[in-house]
PyMOL CGO cylinders between C-alpha atoms (Angstrom):
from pymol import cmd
from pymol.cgo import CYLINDER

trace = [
    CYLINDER, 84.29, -215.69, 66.01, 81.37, -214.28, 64.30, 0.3, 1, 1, 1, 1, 1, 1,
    CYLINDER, 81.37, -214.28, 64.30, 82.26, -210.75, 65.11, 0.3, 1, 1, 1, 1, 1, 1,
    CYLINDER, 82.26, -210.75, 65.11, 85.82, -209.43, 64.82, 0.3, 1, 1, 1, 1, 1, 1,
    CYLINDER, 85.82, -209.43, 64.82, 87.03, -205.58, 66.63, 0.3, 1, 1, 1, 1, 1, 1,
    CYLINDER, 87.03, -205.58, 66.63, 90.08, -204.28, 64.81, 0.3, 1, 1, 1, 1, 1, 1,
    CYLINDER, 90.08, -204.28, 64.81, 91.78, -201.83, 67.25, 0.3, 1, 1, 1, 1, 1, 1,
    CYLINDER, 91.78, -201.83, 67.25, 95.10, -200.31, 68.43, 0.3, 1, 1, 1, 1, 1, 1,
    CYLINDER, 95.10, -200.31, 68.43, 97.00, -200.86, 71.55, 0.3, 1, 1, 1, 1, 1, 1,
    CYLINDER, 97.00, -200.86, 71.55, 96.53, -197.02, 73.39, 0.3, 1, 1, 1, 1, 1, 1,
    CYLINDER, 96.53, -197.02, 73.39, 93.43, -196.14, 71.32, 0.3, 1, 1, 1, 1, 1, 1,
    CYLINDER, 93.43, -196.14, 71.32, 90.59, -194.83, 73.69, 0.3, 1, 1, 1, 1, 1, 1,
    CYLINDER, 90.59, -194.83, 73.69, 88.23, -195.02, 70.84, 0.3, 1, 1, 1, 1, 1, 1,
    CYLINDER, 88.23, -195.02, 70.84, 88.96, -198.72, 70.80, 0.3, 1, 1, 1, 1, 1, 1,
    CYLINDER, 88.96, -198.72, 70.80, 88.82, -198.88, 74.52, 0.3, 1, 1, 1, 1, 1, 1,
    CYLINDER, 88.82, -198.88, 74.52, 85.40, -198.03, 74.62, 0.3, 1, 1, 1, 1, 1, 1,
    CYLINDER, 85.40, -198.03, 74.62, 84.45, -200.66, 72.27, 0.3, 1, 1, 1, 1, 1, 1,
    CYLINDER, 84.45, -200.66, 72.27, 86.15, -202.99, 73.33, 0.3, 1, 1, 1, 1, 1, 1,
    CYLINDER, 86.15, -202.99, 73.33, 84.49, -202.61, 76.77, 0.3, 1, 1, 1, 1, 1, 1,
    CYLINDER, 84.49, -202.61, 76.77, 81.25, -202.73, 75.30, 0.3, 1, 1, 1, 1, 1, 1,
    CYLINDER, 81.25, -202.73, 75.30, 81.71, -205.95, 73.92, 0.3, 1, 1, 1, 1, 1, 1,
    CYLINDER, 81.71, -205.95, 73.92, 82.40, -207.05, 77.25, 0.3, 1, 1, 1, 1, 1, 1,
    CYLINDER, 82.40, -207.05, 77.25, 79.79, -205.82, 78.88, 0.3, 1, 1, 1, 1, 1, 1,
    CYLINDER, 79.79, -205.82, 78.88, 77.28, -206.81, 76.19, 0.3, 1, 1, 1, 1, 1, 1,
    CYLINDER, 77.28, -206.81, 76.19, 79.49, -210.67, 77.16, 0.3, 1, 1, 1, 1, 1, 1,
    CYLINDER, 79.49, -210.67, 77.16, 80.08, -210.67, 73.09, 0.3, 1, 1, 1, 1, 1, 1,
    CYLINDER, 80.08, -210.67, 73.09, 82.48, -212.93, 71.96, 0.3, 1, 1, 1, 1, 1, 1,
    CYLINDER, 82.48, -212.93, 71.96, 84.71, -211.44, 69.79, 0.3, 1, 1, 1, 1, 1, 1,
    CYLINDER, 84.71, -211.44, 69.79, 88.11, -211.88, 68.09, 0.3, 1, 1, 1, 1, 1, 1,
    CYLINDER, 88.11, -211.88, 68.09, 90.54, -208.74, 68.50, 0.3, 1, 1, 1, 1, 1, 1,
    CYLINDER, 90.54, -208.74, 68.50, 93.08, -207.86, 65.47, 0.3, 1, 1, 1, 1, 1, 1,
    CYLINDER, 93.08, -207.86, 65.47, 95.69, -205.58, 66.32, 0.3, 1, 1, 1, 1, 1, 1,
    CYLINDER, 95.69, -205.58, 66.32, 96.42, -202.89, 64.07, 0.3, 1, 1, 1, 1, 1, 1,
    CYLINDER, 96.42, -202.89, 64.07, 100.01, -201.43, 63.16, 0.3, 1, 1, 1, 1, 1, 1,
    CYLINDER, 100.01, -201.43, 63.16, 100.22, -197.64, 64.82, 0.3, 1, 1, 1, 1, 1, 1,
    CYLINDER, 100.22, -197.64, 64.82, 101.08, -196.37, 61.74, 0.3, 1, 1, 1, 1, 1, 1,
    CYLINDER, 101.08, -196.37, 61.74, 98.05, -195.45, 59.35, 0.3, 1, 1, 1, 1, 1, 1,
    CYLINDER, 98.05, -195.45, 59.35, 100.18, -196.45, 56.33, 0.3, 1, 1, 1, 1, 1, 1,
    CYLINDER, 100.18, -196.45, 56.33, 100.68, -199.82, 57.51, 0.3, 1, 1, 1, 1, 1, 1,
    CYLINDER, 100.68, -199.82, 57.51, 96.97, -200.59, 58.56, 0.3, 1, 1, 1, 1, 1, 1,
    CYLINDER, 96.97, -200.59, 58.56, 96.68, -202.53, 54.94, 0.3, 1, 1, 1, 1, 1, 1,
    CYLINDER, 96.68, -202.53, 54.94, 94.01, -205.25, 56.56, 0.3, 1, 1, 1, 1, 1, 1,
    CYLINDER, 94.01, -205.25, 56.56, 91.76, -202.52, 58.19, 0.3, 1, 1, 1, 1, 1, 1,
    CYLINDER, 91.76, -202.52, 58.19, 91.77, -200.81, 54.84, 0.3, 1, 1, 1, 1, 1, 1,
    CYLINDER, 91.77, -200.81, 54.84, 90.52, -204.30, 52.97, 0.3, 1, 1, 1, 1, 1, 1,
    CYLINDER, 90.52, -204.30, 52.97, 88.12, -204.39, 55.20, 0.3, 1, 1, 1, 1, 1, 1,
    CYLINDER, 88.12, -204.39, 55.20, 86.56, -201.44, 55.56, 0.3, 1, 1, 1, 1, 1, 1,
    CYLINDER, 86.56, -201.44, 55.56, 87.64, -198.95, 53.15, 0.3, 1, 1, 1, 1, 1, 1,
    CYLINDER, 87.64, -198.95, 53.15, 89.68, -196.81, 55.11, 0.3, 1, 1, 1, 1, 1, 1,
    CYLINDER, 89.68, -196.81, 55.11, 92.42, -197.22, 58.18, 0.3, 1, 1, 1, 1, 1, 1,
    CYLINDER, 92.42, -197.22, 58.18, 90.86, -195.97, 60.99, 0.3, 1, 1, 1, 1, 1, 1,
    CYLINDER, 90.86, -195.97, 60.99, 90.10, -197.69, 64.15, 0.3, 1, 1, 1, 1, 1, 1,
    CYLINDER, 90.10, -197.69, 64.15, 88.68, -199.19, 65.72, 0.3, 1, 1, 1, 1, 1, 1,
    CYLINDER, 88.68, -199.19, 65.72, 86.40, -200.78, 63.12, 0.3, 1, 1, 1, 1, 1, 1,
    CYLINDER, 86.40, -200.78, 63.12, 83.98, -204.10, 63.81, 0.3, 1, 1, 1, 1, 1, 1,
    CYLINDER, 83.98, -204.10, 63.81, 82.87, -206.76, 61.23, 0.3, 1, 1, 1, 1, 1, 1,
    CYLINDER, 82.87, -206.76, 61.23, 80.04, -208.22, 62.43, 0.3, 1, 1, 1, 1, 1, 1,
    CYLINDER, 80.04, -208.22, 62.43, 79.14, -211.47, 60.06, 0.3, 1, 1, 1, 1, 1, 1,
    CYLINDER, 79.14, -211.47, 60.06, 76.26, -212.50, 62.20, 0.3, 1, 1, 1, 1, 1, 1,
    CYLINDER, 76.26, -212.50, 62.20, 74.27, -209.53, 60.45, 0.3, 1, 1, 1, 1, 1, 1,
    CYLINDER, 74.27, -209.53, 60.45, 76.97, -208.68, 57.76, 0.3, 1, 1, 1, 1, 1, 1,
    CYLINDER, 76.97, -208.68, 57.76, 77.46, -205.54, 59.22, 0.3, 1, 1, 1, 1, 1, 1,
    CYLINDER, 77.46, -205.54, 59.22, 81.34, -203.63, 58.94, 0.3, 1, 1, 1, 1, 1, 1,
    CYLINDER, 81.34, -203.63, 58.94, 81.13, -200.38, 60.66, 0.3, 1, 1, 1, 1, 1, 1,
    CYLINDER, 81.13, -200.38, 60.66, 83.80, -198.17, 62.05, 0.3, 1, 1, 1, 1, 1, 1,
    CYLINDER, 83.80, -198.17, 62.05, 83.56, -195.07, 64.51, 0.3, 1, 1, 1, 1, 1, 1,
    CYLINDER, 83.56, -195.07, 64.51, 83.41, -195.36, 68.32, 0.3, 1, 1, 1, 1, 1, 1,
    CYLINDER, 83.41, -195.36, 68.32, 80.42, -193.62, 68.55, 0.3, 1, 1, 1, 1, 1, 1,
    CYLINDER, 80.42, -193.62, 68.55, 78.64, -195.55, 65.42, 0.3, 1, 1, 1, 1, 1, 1,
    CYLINDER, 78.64, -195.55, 65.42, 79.65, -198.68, 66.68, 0.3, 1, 1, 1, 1, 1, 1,
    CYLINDER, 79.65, -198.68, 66.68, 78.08, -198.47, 70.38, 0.3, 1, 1, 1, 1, 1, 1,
    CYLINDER, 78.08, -198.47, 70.38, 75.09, -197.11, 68.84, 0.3, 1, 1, 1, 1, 1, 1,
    CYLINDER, 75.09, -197.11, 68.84, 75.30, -200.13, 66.63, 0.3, 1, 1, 1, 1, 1, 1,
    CYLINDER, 75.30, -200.13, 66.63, 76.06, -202.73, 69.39, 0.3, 1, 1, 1, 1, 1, 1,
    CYLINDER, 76.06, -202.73, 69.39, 73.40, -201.58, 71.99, 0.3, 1, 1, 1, 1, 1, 1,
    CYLINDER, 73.40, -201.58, 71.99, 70.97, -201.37, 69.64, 0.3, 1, 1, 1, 1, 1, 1,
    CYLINDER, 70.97, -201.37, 69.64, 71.64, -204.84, 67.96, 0.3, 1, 1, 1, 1, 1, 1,
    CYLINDER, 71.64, -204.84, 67.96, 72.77, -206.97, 71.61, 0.3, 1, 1, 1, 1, 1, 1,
    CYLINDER, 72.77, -206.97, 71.61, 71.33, -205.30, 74.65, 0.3, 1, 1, 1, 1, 1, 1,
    CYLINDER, 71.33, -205.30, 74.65, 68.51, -206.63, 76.26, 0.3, 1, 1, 1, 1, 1, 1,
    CYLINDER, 68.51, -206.63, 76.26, 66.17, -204.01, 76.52, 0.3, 1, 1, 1, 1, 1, 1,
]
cmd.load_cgo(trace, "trace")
């Protein structure tokens, strides 16, 4: 998968994105995130903090986190205008 959504089960943030992807018909590989910010090691490595959800997007080598940023990010990068 060329672009990768890190989120957390219950997360409306990640929701969002999540549906996005979908309705963009992105492939995409989810990683599930421990609930606990202390334990969200891997999101950290990636992206320099443990927040979610965050997307790594190697097809423009693009890692970006926040909802809001990230639909911005995906319209403006996948949807046929």
């Amino acid at each position: 998968m060329s672009i990768t959504l890190y989120e957390l089960d219950g997360c409306p943030y990640c929701v969002k994105v999540h549906e996005r992807l979908q309705e963009l018909d992105l492939d995409y590989e989810s990683v599930w995130v421990e609930g606990l910010h202390s334990k969200r090691n891997e999101v950290r490595e990636v992206s320099g903090q443990r927040g979610v959800p965050v997307i790594v997007d190697e097809n423009t080598g693009v890692t970006m986190a926040e909802s809001a940023n990230i639909l911005d990010y995906l319209d403006t990068t996948y949807a046929e205008n």
